[in-house]
PDB file with one MODEL, atoms N, CA, C and O in Angstrom:
MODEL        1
ATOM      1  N   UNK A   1      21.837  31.786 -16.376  1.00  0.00           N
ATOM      2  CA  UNK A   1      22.221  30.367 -16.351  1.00  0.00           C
ATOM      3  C   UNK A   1      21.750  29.702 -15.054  1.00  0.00           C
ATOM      4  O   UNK A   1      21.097  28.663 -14.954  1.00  0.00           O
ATOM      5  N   UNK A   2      22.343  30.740 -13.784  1.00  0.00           N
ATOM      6  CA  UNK A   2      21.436  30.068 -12.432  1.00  0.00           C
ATOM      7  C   UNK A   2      20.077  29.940 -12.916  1.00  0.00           C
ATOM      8  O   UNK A   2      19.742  28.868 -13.420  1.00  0.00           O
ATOM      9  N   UNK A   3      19.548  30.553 -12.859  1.00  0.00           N
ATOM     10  CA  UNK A   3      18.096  30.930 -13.298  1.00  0.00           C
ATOM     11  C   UNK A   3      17.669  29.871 -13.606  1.00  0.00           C
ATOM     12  O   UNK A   3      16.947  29.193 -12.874  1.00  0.00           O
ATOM     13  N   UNK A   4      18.055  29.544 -14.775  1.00  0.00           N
ATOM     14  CA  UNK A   4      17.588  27.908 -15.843  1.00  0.00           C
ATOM     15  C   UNK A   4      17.943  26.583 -15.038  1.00  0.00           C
ATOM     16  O   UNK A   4      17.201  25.610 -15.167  1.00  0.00           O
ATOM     17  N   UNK A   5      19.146  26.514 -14.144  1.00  0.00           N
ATOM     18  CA  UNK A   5      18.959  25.465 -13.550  1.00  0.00           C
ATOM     19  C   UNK A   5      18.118  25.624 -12.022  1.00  0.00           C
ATOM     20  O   UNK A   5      17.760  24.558 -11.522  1.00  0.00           O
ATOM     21  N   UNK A   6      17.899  26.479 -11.514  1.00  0.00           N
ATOM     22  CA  UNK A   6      16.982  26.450 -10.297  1.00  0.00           C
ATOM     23  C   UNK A   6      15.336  26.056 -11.077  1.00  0.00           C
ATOM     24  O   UNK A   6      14.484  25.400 -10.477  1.00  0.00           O
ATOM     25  N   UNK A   7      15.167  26.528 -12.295  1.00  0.00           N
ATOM     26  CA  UNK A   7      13.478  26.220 -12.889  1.00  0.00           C
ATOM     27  C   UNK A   7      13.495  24.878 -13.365  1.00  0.00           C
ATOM     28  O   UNK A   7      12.549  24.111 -13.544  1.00  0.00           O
ATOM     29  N   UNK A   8      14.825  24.699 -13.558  1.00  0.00           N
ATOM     30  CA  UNK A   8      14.792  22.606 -14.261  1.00  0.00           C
ATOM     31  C   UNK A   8      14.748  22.083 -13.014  1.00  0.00           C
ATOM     32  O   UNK A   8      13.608  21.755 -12.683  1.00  0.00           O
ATOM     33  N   UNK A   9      15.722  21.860 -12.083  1.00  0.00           N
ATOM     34  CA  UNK A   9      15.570  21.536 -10.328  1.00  0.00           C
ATOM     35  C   UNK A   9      14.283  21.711  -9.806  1.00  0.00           C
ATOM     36  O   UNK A   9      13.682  20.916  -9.083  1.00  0.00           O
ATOM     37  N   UNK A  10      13.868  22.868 -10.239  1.00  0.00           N
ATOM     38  CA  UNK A  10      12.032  23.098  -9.345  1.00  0.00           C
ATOM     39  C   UNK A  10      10.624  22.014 -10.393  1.00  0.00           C
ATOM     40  O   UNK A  10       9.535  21.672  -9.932  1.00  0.00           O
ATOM     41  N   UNK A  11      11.018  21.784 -11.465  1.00  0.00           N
ATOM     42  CA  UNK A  11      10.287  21.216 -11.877  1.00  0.00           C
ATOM     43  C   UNK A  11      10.742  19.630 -11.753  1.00  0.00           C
ATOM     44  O   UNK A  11       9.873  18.761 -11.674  1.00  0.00           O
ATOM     45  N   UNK A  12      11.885  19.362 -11.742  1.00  0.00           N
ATOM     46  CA  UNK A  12      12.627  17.858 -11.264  1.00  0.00           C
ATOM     47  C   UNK A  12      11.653  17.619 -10.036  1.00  0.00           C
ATOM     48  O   UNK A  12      10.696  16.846  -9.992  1.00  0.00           O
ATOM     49  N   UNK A  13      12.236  18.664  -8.822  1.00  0.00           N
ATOM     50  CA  UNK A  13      11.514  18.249  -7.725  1.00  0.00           C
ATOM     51  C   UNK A  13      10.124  18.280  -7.941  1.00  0.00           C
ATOM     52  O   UNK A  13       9.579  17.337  -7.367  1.00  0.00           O
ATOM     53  N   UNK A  14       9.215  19.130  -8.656  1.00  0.00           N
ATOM     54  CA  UNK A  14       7.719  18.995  -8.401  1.00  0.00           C
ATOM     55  C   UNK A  14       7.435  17.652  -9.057  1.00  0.00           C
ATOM     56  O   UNK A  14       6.580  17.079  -8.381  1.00  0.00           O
ATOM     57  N   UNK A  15       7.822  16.890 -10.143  1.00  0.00           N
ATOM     58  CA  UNK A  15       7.911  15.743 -10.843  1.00  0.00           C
ATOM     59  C   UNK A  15       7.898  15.050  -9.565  1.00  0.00           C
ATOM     60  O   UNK A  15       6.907  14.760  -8.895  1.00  0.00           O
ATOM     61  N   UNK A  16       9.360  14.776  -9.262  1.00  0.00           N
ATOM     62  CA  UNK A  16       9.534  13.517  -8.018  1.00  0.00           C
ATOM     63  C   UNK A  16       8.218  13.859  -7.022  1.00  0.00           C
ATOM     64  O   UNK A  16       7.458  12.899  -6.892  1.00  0.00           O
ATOM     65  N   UNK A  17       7.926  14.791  -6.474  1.00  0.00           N
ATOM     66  CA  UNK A  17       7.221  14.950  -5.668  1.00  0.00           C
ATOM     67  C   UNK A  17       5.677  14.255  -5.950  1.00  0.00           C
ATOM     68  O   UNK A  17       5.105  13.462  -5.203  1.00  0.00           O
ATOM     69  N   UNK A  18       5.200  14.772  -7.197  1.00  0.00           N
ATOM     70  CA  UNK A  18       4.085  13.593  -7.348  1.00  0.00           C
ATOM     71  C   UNK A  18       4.466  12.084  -7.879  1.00  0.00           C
ATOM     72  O   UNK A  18       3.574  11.271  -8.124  1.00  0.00           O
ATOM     73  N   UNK A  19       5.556  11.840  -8.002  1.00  0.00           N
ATOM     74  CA  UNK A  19       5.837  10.333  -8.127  1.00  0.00           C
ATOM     75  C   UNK A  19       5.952   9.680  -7.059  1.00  0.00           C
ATOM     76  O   UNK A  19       6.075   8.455  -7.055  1.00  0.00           O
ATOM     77  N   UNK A  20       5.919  10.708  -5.558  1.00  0.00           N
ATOM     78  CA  UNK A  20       5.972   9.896  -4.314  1.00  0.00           C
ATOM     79  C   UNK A  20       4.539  10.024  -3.851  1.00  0.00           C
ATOM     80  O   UNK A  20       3.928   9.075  -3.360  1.00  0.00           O
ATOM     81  N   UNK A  21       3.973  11.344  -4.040  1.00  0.00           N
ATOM     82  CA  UNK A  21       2.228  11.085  -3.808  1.00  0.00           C
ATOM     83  C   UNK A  21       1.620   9.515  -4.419  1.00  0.00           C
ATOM     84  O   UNK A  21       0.760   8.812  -3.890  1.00  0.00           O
ATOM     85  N   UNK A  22       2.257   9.298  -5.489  1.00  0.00           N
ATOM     86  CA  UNK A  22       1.566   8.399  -6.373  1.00  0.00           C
ATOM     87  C   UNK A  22       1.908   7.428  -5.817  1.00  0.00           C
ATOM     88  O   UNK A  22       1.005   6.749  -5.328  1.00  0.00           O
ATOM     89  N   UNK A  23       3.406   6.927  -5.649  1.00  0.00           N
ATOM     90  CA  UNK A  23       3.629   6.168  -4.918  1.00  0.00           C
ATOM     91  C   UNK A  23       2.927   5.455  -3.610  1.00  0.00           C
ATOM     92  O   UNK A  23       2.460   4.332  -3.423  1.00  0.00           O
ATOM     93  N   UNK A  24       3.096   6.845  -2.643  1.00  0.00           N
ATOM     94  CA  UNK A  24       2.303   6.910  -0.831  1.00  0.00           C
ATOM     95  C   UNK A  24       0.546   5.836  -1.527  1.00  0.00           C
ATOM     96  O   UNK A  24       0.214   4.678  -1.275  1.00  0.00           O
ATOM     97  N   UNK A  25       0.012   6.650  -2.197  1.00  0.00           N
ATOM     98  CA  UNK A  25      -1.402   6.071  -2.604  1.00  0.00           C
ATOM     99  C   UNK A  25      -1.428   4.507  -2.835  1.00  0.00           C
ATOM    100  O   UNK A  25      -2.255   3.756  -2.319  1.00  0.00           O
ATOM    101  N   UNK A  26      -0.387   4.113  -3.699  1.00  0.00           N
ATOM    102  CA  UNK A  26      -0.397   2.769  -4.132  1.00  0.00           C
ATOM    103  C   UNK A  26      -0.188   1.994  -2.796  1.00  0.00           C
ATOM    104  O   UNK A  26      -0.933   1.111  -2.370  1.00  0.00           O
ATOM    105  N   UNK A  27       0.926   2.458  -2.211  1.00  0.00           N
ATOM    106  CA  UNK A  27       0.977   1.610  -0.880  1.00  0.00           C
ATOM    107  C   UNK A  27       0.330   1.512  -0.371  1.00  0.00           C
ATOM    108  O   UNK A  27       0.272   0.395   0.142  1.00  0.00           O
ATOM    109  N   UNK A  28      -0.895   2.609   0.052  1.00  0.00           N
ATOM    110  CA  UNK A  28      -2.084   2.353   1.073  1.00  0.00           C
ATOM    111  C   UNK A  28      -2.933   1.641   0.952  1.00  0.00           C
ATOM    112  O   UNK A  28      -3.551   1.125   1.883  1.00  0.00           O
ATOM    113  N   UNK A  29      -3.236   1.380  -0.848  1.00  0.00           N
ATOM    114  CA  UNK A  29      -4.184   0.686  -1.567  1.00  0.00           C
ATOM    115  C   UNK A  29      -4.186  -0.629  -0.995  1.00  0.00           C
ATOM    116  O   UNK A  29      -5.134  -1.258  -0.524  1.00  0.00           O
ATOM    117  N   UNK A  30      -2.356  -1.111  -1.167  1.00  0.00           N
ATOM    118  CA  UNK A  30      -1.784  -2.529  -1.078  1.00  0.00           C
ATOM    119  C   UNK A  30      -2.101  -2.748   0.312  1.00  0.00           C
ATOM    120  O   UNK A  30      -2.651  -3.820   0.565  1.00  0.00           O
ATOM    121  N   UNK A  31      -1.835  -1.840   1.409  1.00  0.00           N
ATOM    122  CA  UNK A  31      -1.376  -2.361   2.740  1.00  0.00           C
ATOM    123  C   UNK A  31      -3.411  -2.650   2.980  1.00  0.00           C
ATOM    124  O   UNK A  31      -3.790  -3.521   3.763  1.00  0.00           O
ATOM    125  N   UNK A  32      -4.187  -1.995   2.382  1.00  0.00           N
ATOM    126  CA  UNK A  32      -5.723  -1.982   2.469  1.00  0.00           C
ATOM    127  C   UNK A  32      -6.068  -3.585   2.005  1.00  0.00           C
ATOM    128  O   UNK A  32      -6.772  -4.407   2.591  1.00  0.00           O
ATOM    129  N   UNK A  33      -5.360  -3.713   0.816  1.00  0.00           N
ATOM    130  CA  UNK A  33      -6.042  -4.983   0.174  1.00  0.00           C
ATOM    131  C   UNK A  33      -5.587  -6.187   1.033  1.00  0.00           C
ATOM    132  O   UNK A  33      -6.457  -7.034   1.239  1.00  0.00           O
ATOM    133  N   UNK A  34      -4.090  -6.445   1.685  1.00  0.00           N
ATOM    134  CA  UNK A  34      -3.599  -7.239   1.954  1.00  0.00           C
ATOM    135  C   UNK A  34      -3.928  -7.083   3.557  1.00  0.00           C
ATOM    136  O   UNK A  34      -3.324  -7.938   4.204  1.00  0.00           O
ATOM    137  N   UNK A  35      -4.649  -6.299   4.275  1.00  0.00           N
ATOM    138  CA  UNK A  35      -5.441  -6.314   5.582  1.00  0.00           C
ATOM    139  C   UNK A  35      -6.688  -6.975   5.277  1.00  0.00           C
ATOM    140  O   UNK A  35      -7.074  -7.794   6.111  1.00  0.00           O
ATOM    141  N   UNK A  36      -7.476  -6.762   4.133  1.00  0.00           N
ATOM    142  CA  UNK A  36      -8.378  -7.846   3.469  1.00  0.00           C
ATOM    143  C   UNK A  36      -8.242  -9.246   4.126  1.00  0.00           C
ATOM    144  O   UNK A  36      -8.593  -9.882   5.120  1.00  0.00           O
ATOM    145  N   UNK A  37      -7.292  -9.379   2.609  1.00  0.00           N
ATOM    146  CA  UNK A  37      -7.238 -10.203   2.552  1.00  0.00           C
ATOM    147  C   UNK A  37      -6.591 -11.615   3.897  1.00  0.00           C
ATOM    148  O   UNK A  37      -6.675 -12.840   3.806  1.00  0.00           O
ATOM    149  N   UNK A  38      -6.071 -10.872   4.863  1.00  0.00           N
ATOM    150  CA  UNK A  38      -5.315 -11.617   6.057  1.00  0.00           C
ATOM    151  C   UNK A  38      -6.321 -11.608   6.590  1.00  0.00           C
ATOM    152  O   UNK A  38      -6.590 -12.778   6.862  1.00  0.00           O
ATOM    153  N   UNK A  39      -7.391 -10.694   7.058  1.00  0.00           N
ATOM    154  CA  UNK A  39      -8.440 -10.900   7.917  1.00  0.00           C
ATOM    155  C   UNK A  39      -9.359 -11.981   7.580  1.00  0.00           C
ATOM    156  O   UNK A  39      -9.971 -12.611   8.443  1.00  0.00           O
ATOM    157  N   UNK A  40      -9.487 -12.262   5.961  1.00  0.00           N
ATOM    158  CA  UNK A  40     -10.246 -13.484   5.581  1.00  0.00           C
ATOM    159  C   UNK A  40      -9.382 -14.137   5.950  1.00  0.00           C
ATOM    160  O   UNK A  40      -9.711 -14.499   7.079  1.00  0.00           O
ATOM    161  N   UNK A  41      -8.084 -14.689   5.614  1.00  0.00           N
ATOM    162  CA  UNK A  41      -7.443 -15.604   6.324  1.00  0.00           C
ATOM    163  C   UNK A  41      -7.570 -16.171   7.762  1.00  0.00           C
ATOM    164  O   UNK A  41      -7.427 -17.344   8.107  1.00  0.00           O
ATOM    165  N   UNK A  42      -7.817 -15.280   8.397  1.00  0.00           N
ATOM    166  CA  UNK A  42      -8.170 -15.199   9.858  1.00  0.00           C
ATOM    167  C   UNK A  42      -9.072 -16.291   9.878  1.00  0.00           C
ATOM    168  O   UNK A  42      -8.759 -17.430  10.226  1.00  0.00           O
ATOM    169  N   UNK A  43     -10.426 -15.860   9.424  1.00  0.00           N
ATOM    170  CA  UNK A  43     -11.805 -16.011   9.351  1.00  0.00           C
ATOM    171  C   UNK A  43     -11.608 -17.137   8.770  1.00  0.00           C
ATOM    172  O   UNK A  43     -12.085 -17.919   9.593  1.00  0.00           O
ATOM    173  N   UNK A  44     -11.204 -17.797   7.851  1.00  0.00           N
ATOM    174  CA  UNK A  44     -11.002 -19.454   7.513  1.00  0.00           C
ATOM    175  C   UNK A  44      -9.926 -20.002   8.286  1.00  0.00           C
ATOM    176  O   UNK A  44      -9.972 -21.161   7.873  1.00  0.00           O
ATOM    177  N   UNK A  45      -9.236 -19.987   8.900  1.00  0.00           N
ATOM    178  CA  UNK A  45      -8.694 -20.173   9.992  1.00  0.00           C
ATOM    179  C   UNK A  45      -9.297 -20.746  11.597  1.00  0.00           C
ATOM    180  O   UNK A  45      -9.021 -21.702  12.321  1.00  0.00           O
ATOM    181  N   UNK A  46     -10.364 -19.456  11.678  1.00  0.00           N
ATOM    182  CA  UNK A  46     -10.992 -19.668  12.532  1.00  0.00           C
ATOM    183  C   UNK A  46     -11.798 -20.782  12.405  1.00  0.00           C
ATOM    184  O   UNK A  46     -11.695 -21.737  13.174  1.00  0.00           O
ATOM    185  N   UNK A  47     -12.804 -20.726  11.258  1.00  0.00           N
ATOM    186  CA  UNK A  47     -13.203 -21.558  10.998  1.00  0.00           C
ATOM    187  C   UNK A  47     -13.468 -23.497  10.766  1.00  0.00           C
ATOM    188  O   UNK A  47     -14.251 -24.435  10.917  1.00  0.00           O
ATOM    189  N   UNK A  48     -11.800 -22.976  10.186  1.00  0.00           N
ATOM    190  CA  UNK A  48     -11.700 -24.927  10.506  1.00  0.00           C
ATOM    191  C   UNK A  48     -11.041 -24.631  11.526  1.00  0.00           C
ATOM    192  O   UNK A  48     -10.185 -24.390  10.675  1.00  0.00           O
ATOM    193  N   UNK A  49     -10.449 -24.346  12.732  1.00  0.00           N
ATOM    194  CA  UNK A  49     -10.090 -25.158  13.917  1.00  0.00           C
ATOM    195  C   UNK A  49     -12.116 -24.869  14.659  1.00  0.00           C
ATOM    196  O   UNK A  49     -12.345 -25.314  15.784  1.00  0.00           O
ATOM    197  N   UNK A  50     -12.745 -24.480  14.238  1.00  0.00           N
ATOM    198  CA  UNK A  50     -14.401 -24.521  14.706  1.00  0.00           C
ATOM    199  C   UNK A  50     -14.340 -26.397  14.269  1.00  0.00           C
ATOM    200  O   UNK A  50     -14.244 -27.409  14.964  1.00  0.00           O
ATOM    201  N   UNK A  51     -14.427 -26.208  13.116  1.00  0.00           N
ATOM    202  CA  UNK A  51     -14.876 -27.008  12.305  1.00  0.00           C
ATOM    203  C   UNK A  51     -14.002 -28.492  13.124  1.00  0.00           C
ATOM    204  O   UNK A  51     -14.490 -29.604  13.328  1.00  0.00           O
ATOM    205  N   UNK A  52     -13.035 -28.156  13.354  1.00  0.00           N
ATOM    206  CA  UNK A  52     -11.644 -29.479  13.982  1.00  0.00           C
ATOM    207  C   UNK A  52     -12.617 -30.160  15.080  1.00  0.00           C
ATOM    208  O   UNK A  52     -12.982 -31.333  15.159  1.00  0.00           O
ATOM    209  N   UNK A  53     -12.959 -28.912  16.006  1.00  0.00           N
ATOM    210  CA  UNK A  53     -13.185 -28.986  17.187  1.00  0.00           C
ATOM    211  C   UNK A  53     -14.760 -29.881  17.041  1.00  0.00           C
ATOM    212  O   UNK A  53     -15.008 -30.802  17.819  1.00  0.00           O
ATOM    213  N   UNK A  54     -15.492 -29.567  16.223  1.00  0.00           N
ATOM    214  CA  UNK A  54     -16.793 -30.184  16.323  1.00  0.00           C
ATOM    215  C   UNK A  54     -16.650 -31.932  15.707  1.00  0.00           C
ATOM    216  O   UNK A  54     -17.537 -32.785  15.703  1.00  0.00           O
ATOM    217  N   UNK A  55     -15.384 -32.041  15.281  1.00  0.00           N
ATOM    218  CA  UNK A  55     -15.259 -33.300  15.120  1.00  0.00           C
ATOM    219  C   UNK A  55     -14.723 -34.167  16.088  1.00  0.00           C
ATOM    220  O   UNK A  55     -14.797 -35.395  16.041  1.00  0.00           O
ATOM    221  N   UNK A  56     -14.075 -33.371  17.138  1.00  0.00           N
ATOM    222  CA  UNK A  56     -13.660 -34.359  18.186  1.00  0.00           C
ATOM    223  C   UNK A  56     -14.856 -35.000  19.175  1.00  0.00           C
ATOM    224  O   UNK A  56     -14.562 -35.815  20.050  1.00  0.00           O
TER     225      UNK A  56
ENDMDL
END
């Protein structure tokens, strides 16, 4: 009976365990895309106060 619940528990945990690999990945993806995307922000940013400045 131990037996059967330590092999359901070991496979619970190996489950969760790649649902947090999977997890970790997605986040890096996001925190990757949304460094993107802020750095273009940057870069049009920069841009019109360029752009401000050549109008004064």
């Amino acid at each position: 009976e131990y037996r059967r619940q330590i092999q359901s528990l070991t496979c619970e945990v190996d489950a969760l365990k790649g649902t947090n690999e999977s997890l970790e990945r997605q986040m890096r993806e996001m925190e990757d895309a949304f460094g993107v995307e802020a750095a273009n922000y940057q870069d049009s940013i920069a841009r019109l106060q360029d752009e401000i400045q050549n109008m004064k």
